[in-house]
C-alpha positions in Angstrom: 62.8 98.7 68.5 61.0 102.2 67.6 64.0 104.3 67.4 66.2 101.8 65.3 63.6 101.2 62.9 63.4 104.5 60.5 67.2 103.7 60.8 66.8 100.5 59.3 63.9 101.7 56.7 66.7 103.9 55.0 68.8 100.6 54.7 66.1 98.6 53.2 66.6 96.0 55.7 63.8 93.7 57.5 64.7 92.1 61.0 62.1 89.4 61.2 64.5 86.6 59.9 67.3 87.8 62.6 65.0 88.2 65.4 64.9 86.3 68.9 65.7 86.4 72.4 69.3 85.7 73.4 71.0 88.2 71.6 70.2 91.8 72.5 71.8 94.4 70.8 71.8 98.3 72.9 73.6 101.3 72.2 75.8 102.6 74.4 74.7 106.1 73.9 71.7 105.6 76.4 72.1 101.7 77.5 68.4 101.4 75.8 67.9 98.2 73.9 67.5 98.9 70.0 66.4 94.8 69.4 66.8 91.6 70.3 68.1 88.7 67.8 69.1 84.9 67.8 71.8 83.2 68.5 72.8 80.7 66.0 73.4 76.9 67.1 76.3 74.8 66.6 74.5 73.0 63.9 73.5 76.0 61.6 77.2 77.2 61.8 78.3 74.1 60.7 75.5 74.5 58.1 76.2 77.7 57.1 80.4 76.7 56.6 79.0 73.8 54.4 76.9 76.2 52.3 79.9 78.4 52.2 82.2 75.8 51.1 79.9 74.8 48.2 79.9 78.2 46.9 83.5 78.4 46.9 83.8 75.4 44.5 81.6 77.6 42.1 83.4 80.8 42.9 86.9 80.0 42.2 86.2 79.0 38.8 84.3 82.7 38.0 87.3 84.9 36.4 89.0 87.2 38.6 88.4 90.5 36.9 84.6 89.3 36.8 84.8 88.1 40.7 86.4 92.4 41.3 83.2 93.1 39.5 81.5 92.0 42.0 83.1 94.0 44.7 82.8 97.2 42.5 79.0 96.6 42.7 79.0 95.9 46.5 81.1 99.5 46.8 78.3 100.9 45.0 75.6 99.8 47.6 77.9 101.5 50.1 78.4 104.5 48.3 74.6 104.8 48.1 74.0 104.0 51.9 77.0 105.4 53.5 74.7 108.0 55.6 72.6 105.4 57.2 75.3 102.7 57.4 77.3 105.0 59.2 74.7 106.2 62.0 74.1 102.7 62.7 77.7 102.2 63.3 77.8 105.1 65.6 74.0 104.1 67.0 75.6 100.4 68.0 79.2 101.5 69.0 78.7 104.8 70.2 81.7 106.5 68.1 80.9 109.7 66.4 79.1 110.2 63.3 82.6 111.2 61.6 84.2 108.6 62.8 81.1 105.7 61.9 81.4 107.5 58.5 84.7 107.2 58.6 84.5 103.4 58.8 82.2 103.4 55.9 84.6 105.0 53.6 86.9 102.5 54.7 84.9 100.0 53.0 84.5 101.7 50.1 88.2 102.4 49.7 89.1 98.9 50.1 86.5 97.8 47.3 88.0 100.5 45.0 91.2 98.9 45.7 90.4 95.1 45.1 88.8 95.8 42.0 92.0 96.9 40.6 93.7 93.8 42.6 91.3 91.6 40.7 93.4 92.0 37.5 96.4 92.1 38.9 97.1 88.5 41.1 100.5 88.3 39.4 102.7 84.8 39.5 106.1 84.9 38.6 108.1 83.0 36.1 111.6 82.0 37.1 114.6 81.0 35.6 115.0 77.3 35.4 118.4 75.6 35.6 117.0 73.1 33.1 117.2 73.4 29.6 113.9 73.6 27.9 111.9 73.9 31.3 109.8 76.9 32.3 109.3 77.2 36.3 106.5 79.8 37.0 104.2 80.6 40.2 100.6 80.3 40.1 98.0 82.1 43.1 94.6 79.8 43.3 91.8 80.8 45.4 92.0 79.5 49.1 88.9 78.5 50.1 86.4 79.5 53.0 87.6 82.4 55.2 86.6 83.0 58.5 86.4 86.9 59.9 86.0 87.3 63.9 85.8 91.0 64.0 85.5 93.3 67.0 83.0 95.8 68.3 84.8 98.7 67.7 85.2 98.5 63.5 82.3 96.6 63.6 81.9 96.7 59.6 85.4 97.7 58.2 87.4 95.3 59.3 85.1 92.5 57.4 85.8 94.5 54.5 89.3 94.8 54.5 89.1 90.8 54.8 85.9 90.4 52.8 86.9 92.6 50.0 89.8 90.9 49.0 88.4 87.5 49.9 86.0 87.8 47.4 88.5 88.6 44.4 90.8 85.8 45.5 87.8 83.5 45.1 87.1 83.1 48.5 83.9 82.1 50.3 83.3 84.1 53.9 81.8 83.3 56.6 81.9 85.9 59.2 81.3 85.9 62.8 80.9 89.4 64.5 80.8 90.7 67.5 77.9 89.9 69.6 78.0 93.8 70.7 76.8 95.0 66.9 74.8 92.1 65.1 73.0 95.1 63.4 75.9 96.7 61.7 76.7 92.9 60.5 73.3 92.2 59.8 72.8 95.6 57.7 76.5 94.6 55.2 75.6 91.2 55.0 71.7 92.6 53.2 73.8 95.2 51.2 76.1 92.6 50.0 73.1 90.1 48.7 71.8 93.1 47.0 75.2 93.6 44.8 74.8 89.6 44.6 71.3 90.1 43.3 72.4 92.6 41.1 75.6 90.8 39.4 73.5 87.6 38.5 73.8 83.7 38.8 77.7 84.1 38.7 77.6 84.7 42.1 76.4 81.4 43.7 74.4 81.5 47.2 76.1 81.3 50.0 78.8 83.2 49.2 79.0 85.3 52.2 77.5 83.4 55.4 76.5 85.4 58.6 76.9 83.6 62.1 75.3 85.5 64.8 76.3 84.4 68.6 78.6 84.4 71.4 82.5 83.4 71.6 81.1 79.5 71.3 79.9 80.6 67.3 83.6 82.0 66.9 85.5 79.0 68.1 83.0 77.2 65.7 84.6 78.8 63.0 88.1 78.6 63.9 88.0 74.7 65.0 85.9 73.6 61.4 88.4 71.9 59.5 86.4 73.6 55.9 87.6 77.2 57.4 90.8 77.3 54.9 92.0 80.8 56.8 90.7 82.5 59.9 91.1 85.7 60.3 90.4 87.4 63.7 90.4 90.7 65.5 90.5 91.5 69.0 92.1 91.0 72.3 95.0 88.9 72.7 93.5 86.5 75.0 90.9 85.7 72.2 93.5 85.8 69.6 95.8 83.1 71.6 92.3 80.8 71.6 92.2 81.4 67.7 95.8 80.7 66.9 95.6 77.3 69.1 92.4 76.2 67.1 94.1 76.6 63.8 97.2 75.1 64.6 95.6 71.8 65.5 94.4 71.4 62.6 97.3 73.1 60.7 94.8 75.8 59.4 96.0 79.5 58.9 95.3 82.5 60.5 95.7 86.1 60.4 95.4 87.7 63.5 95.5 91.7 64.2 95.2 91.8 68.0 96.4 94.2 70.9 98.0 97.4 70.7 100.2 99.3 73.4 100.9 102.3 71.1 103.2 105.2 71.8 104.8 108.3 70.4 108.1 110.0 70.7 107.9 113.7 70.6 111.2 115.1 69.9 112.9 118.2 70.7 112.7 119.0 67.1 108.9 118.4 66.4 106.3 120.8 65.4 104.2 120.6 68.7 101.1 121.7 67.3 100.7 119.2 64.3 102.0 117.2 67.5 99.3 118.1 69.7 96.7 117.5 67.0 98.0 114.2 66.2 98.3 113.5 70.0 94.3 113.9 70.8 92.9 112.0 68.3 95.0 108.9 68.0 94.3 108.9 72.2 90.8 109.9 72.3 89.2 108.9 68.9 86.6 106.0 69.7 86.8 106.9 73.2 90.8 105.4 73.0 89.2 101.8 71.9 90.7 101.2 68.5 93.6 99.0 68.3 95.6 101.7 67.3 94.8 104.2 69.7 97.7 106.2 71.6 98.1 105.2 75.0 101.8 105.7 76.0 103.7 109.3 75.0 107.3 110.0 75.5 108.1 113.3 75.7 111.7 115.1 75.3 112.3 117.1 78.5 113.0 119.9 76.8 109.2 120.7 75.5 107.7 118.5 78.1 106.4 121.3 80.7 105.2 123.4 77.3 103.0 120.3 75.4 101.7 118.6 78.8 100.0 122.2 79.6 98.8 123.1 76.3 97.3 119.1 76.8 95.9 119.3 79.7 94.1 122.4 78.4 92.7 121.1 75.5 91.8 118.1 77.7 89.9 119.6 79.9 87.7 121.3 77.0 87.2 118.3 75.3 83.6 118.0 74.1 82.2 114.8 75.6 78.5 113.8 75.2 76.3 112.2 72.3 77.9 110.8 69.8 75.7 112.1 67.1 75.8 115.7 68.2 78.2 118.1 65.3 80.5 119.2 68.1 81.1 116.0 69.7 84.7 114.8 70.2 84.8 111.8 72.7 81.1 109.6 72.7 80.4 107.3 75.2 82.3 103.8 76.0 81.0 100.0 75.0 79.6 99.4 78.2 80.4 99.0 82.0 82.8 96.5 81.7 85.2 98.8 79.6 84.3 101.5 82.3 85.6 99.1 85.2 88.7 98.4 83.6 89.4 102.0 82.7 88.8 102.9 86.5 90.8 99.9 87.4 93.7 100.7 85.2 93.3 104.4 86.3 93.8 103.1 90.3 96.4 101.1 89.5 98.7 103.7 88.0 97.8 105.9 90.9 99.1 103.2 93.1 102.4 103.2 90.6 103.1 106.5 91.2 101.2 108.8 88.3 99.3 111.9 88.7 96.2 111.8 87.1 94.2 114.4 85.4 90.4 113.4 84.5 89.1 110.0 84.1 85.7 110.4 86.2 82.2 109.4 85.3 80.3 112.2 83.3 77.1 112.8 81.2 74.8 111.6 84.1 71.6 112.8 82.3 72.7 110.0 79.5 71.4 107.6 81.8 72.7 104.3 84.3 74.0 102.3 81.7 75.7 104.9 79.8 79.4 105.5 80.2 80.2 108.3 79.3 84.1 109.6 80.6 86.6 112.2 80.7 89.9 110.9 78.7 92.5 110.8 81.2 95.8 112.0 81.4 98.6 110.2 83.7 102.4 111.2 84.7 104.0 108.5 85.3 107.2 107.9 87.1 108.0 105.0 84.9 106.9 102.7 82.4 105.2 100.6 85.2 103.6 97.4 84.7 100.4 99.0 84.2 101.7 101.0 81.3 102.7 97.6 79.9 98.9 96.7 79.8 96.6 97.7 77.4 93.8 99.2 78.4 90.7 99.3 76.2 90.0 103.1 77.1 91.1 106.9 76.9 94.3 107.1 79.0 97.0 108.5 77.9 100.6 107.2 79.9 103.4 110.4 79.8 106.5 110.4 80.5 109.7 112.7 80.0 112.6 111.4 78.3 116.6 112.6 77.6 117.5 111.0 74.6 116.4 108.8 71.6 117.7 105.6 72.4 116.2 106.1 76.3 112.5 106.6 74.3 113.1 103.2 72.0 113.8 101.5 75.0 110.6 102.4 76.7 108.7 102.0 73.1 109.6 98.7 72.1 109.5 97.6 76.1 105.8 96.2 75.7 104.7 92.7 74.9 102.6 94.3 72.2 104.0 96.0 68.3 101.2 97.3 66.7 101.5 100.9 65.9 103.9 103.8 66.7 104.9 107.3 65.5 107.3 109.8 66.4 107.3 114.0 65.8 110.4 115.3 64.6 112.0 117.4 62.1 115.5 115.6 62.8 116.0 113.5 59.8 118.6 111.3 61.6 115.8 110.5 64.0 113.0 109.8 61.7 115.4 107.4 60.1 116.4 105.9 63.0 113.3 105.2 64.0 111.6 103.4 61.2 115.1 101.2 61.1 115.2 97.9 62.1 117.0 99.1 65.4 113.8 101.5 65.5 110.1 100.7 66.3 109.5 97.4 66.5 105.5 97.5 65.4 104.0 96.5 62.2 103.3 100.3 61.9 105.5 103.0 62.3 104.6 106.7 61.3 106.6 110.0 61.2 105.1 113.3 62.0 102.0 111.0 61.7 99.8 109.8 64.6 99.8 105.8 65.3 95.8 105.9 64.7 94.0 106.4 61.5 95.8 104.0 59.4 95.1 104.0 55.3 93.7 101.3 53.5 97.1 100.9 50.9 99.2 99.7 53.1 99.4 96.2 54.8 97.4 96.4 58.1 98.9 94.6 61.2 101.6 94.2 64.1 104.4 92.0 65.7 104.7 90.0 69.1 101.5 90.0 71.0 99.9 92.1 68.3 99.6 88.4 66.6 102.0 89.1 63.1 99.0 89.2 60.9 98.1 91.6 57.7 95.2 92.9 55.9 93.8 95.2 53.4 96.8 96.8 51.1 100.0 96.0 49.8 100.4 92.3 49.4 98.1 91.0 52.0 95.9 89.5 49.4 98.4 86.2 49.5 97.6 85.1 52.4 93.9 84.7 51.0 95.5 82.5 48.2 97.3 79.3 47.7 100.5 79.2 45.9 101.4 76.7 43.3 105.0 76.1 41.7 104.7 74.6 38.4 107.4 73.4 36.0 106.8 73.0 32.5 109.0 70.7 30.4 109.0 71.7 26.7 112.5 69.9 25.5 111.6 66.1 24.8 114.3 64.7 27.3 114.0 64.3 31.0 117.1 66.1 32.6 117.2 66.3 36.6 117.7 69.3 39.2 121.2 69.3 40.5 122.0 67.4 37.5 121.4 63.9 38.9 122.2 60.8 36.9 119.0 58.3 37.0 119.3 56.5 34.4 117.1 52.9 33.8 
């Protein structure tokens, strides 16, 4: 509790109304336990959607620009505490400082960008086949939204949600994970401060925290008030959320697994390659949905790049995640170490040479896992390549020719992200065609990882088909309504029917 209090000081925030005993939070720098908190009952969730729902009925009515105005105010707070906001994300997640500042800007961007949204949630007007009738679209606010977010974008993914929530006329009630209540805890008290700040427009219990375990979650997605759930995670979770919903005929967004890959062609500049390469496989310790986990390389610049990798690989600076020169900081906890070792013996088992993966940092302590990002040859794409793995291994293999690497790529139950490196502008377009990548994202001479807020955020098949933060994603937080307007004095039909009494 010591060393995450100054932290907390800087944010303004108090714990005593959060704090308990079932809920610790530790940081996976050290293992050492920053706090413990409470888990929220059944009963206050449902409470909590009920105070959420009441707000809505206010909210929606507040003018859109005005609601953006809102959000401005809450990217204001941000701007002001992005320093501390970000070392707590890196302090609970263990991703380094740039990266937890990273996230922060994130959330800022996305504010910037539904502020300009908020006067521009166009309808349509359509030509009617009715004389004197006008036939026109309408967007209406939704309701309550439910965000599940994950551990490791523990604040930015609420935004991308929350953000454009807000200016839709949207309530929130979000549930994060139970690995970094404190990052939640610390936007939730920055958001009532931009409340405070924009007056009695903004009715309480506009944004609702829910603090807890999976059962809080399935809380959310099974309560028939919850308009929209959106969640983000693993697949299995995602399968559990989807089912909820469609019970009760609810929607859902979902942004789960990702089984990314790359193509490097023969044609590619290897060290923008090579640059793009590391990051999108090591960045969070290779536990972002995004991260680069299978690479196909063209045979002839395989033997050149795989050297130069292993090289930089090697020298990789692993090791607190707050330390300047730090690359790779520690993974979540032991769990995500198991599987990494698990994953790591089973494609040893399948035939790949392996190059790192061991244990390191043993002065960080027992319950910190600190690792070397692995590399692995593989033979083929095996069914452990077919898996993802929440960690930093990196699958290669050596291909002949483009449509032998889209096979491979678009081989996987998962279709998040993808890139390929070329200079060939018959490949490029090939691959972004729709006999190309199959994901939601797909990059040239552009890593899969590190994706901008403009653009619609998601993938296909297993990745679960949802989409957040730019582009048009902001419909699927409203409600569309067709209207026709008769202005003529008579009462012609569509498909000029005959009805006459």
């Amino acid at each position: 509790m010591e060393t995450i209090a100054p932290l907390l000081a800087r944010l303004g925030i108090e714990l005593k109304r959060y704090e308990g005993a079932d809920l610790p939070s530790c940081s996976p720098i050290d293992g050492a336990l920053l706090t413990r908190l409470r888990s929220d009952t059944p009963e206050l969730v449902a409470a909590r959607i009920g105070q959420a729902q009441v707000a809505q009925a206010r909210w929606r009515m507040v003018p859109a620009p005005r609601r953006g105005e809102l959000v401005r105010l809450f990217g204001e707070e941000l701007r002001a505490h992005k320093a501390a906001l970000g070392e707590l994300v890196t302090l609970e997640t263990g991703k380094i400082l740039q990266e937890g500042l990273g996230e922060v800007q994130e959330m800022i961007d996305i504010c910037d960008f539904a502020v300009g949204l908020s006067r521009q949630l166009y309808g349509l007007t359509i030509a009617s086949e009715r004389p004197g009738h006008r036939l026109m679209e309408a967007w209406h606010p939704l309701g309550v939204v439910g965000v599940i977010s994950a551990f490791n974008f523990p604040v930015a993914v609420w935004s991308w949600n929350a953000a454009l929530a807000f200016v839709c006329g949207d309530s929130v009630v979000w549930k994060p994970s139970e690995k970094t209540p404190l990052c939640a805890i610390a936007v939730q008290e920055l958001f009532a401060r931009a409340c405070a700040r924009f007056g009695s427009d903004a009715p309480a219990g506009l944004s609702q925290l829910v603090l807890g375990n999976a059962a809080c979650g399935a809380a959310v997605a099974e309560d028939a008030r919850v308009a929209l759930v959106s969640a983000t995670g693993s697949t299995r979770m995602g399968r559990e959320v989807a089912q909820a919903c469609a019970r009760r005929l609810a929607r859902s967004i979902l942004e789960l697994g990702g089984n990314n890959a790359m193509i490097v062609a023969p044609s590619a500049d290897l060290d923008m390659a090579l640059r793009a390469i590391v990051f999108s496989a090591v960045g969070t310790a290779g536990q972002r949905c995004t991260s680069l986990r299978r690479l196909f390389i063209h045979e002839h610049v395989y033997d050149a790049l795989l050297a130069r990798l292993k090289k930089l690989y090697l020298a990789l600076p692993v090791g607190h995640p707050m330390d300047p020169h730090t690359l790779v900081g520690p993974l979540i906890d032991r769990a995500a170490f198991e599987a990494m070792q698990a994953a790591l013996a089973a494609a040893r088992a399948e035939g790949g040479q392996l190059l790192g993966g061991e244990r390191i940092a043993p002065d960080a302590g027992p319950y910190a896992y600190y690792v070397r990002p692995a590399l692995v040859e593989m033979p083929d794409q095996t069914p452990v390549m077919r898996r993802e793995t929440f960690a930093p291994i990196l699958y290669l293999m050596r291909y002949r020719s483009l449509e032998q690497a889209l096979a491979w790529h678009n081989a996987v139950p998962q279709g998040l992200s993808s890139s390929i490196f070329t200079r060939d502008l018959l490949e490029a377009e090939i691959f972004m065609s729709a006999g190309g990548s199959d994901c939601g994202i797909a990059n040239v001479n552009v890593g899969p990882s590190g994706a901008e807020i403009g653009g619609a955020f998601g993938g296909e098949k297993e990745t679960g088909g949802g989409r957040e933060s730019g582009s048009d994603a902001w419909k699927a937080y409203m409600r569309r309504a067709t209207n026709t307007i008769n202005y003529s004095g008579t009462l012609p039909l569509a498909q000029g029917i005959r009805f006459d009494v």
